[in-house]
C-alpha positions in Angstrom: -0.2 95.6 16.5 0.6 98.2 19.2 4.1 97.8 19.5 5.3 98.0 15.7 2.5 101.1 16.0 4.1 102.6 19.3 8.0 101.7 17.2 6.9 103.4 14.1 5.6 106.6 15.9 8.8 106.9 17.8 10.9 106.8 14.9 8.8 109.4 13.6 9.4 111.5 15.8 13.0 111.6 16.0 14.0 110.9 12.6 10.7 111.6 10.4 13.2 111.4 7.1 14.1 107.7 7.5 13.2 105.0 5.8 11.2 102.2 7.4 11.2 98.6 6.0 8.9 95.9 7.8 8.9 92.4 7.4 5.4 90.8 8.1 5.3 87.2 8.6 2.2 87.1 10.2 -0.8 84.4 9.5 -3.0 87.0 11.4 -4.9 90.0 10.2 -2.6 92.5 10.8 -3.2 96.4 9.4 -0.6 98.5 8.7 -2.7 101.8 9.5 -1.0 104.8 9.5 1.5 103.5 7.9 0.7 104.1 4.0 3.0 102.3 1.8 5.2 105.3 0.1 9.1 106.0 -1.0 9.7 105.9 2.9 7.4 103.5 3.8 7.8 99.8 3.2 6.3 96.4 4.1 7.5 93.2 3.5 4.7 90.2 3.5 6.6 87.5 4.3 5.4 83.5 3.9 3.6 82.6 7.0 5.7 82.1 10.2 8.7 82.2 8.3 10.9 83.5 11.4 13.2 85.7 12.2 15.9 85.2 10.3 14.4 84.8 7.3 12.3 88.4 8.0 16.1 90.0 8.6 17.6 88.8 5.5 14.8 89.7 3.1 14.9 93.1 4.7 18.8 93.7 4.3 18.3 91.9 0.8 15.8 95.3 0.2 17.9 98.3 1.4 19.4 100.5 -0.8 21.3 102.4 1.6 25.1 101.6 2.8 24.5 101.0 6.0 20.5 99.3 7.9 19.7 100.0 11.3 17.7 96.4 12.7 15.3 96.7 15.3 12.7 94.3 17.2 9.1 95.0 17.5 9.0 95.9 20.4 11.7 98.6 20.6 10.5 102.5 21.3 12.6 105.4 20.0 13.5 107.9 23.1 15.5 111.1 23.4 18.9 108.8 24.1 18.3 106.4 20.6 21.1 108.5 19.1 21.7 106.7 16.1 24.4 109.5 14.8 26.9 107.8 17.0 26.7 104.5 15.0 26.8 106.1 11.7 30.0 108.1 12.9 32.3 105.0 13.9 31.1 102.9 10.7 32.2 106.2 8.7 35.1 106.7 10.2 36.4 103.2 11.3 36.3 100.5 8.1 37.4 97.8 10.2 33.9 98.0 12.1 31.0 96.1 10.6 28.3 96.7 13.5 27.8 99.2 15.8 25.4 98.5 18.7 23.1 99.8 21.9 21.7 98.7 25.3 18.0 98.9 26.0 16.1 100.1 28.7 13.1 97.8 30.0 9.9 99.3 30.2 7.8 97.3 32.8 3.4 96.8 32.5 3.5 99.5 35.0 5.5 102.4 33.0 8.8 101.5 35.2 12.2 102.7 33.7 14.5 100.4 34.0 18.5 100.6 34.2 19.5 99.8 30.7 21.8 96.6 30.5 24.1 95.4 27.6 24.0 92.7 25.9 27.5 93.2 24.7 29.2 89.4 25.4 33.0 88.1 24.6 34.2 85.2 23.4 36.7 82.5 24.8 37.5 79.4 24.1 39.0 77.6 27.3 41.3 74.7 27.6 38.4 72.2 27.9 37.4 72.9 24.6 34.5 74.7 24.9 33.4 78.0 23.4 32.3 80.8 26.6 30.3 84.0 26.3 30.4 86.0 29.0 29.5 89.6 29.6 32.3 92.1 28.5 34.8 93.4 31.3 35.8 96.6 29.2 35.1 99.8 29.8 33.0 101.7 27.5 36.0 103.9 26.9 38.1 100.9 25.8 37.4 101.9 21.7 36.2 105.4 22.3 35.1 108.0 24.6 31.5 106.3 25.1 32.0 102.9 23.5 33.9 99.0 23.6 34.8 96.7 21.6 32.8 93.2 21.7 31.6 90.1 20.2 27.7 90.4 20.0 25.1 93.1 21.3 20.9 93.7 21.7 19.3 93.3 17.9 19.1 97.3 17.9 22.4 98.0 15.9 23.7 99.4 12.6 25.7 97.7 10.3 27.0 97.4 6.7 24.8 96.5 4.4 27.1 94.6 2.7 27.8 92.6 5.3 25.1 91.5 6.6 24.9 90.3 2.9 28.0 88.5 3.4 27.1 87.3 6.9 23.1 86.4 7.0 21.0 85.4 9.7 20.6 81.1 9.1 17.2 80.9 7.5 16.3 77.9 8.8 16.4 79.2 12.8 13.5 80.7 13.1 14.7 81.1 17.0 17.8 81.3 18.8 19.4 83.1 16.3 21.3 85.6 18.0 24.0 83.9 19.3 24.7 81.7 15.8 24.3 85.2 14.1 27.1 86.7 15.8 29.5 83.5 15.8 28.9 83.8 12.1 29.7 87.6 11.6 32.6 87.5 13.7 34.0 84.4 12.3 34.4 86.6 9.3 36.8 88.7 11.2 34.4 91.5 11.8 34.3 94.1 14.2 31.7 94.9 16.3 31.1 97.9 19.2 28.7 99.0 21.6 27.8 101.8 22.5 26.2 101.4 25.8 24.7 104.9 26.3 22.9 104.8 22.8 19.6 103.2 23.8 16.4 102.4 22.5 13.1 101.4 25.1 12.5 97.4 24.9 8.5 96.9 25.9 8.3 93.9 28.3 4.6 93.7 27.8 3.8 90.0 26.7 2.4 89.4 22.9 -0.8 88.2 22.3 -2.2 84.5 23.3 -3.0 84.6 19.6 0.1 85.3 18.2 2.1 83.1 20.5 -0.6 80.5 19.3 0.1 80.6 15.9 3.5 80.6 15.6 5.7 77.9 15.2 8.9 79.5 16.1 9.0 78.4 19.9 9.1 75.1 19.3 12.6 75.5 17.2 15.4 74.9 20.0 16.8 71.9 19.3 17.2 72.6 15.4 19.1 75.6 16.2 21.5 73.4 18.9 22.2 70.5 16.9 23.2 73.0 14.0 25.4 74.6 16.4 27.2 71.6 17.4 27.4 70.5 13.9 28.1 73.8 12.3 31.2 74.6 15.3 32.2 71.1 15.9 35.2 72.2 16.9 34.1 73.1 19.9 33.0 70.6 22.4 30.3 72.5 23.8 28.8 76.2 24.6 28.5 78.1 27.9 26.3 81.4 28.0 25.5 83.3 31.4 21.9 81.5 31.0 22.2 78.4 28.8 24.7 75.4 28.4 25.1 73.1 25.5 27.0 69.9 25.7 27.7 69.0 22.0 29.7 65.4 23.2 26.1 64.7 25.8 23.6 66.2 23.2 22.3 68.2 26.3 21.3 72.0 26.8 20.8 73.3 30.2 18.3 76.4 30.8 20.2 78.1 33.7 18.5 79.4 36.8 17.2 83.2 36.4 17.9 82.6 32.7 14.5 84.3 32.3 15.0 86.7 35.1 17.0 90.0 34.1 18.5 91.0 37.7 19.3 87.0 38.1 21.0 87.1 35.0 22.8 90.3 35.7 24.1 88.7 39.0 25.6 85.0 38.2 29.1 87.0 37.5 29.0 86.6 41.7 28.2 82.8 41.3 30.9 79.8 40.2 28.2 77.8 38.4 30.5 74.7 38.4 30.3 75.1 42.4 26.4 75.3 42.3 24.8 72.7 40.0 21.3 73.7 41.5 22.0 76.7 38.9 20.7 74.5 35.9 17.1 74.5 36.0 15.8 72.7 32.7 17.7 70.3 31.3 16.5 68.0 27.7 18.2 66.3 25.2 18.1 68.1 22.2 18.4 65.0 19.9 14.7 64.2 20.9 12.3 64.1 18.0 10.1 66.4 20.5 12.3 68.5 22.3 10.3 70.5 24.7 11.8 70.3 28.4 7.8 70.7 29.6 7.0 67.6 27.4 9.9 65.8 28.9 9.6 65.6 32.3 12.1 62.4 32.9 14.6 64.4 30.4 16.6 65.6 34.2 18.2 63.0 36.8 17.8 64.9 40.0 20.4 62.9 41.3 23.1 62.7 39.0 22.2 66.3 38.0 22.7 67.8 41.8 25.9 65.5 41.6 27.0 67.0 38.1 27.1 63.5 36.6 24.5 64.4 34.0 25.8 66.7 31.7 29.8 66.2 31.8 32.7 65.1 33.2 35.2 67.7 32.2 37.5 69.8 34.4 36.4 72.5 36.5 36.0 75.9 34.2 36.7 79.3 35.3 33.3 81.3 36.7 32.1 84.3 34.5 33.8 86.8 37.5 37.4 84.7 37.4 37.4 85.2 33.7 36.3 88.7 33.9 39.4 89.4 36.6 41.7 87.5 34.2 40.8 89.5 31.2 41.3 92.7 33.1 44.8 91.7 34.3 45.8 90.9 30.8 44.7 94.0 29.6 
């Protein structure tokens, strides 16, 4: 493929020395050419659309080294991927586990864009529900150039060992990242960003033959209902593009969820104040649970008069929390 082609090359270039490990799960044809198999070189063939998190562990399961750098696919190395940042905090600080960056979007057209964080904190609100919602700090809160958080991009180093301790759930082949990171910091550890260490994310879409032959977009709803059973203390899950009633078996695609600078903006939007923010709604106990294949799954009504998906007290917008979180600080 071009993009683990374009990844590899990169990587070359800046750091021609380091090992690469792939994990192929691919049910395709795909050549690894210019990419010989030797003491730096590695591919792992995976069983057939086995996922994501499956691909991650048997990767961290095959370094030798005490700390793995994780990548996507589609991520280019540039002049600002300094990596040497993450390696000094994870030498120097043993109470961090993971060290992370931001990405920069490259567009069909070759268009640089700003990079953005994916750095998210947790709170758990008197309503019972669990909220992520993108950091207030300053990226000189932990050091000169970096914050401390609760999650970041999948372009970060950690300890080997724990990322041992704390896999990725084999059984999502999707919607991992947010069940990844509940795991590894339930463990009590600590994560940074960093958010001037980047590393280019290609926006170009993937094949009509891949996306054909992979099951993995049709996994949602397991990853949901594991996540209402697996945190069932918590009464449901608000990110700044999804919602997940655990008590209504519900999950909520929110408006410009898809849509980078809509997602950027809803900080200036109290979502409890504009139900029209909720675009797809389905019930993820459905045997099927595609919103596309479930076209009655939404009461228009009852959903523009927030009867649909709870009941519960109004909830502090992603900019109140922000503003209480500085004051407390």
């Amino acid at each position: 493929r071009a993009e683990l082609s374009a990844l590899i090359l990169s990587i070359r270039k800046y750091y021609p020395k380091i090992q690469i490990i792939i994990g192929d799960d691919s049910q395709l044809d795909v050549s690894h050419k210019g990419f010989p198999e030797t003491h730096l070189n590695k591919v792992l063939h995976l069983p057939p659309d086995s996922g994501l998190s499956y691909g991650r562990n048997a990767i961290v399961e095959n370094v030798k080294t005490k700390y793995v750098l994780l990548l996507d696919d589609d991520n280019i190395f540039w002049a600002n991927t300094t990596i040497e940042d993450f390696y000094e905090i994870l030498e120097n600080d043993s109470s961090i586990h993971l060290v992370g960056g931001t990405y920069v979007d490259i567009l069909g057209n070759f268009e640089f864009q700003q990079p953005y964080s994916y750095a998210l904190d947790l709170e758990h609100d008197k309503s019972n529900w669990l909220n992520f919602y993108y950091t207030a700090k300053p990226k000189g809160e932990y050091s000169d150039k970096c914050r401390k958080t609760h999650s970041t991009h999948n372009f970060f180093m950690a300890r080997t060992d724990a990322l041992l301790k704390s896999p990725w759930r084999a059984e999502l082949k999707m919607n991992e990242h947010e069940f990844f990171f509940l795991d590894f910091t339930s463990k009590n550890y600590g994560i940074v960003e960093c958010p001037d260490v980047t590393v280019l994310h290609s926006r170009y879409r993937r094949s009509t033959a891949y996306a054909g032959s992979s099951k993995r977009y049709t996994q949602y709803c397991p990853a949901f209902r594991m996540l209402c059973e697996e945190y069932n203390q918590y009464d449901g899950f608000l990110t700044p593009w999804m919602e997940v009633n655990c008590d209504r078996k519900f999950v909520c695609a929110l408006i410009g969820a898809s849509d980078r600078e809509s997602q950027l903006n809803t900080e200036d939007t109290d979502w409890e104040d504009d139900p029209l923010r909720r675009e797809k709604c389905m019930k993820f106990t459905s045997p099927n649970c595609d919103p596309d294949a479930h076209p009655g799954a939404v009461n228009h009504e009852a959903h523009n008069n927030r009867q649909l998906i709870n009941n519960r007290k109004k909830r502090p917008s992603a900019r109140q929390k922000q503003t209480r979180h500085k004051k407390r600080s």
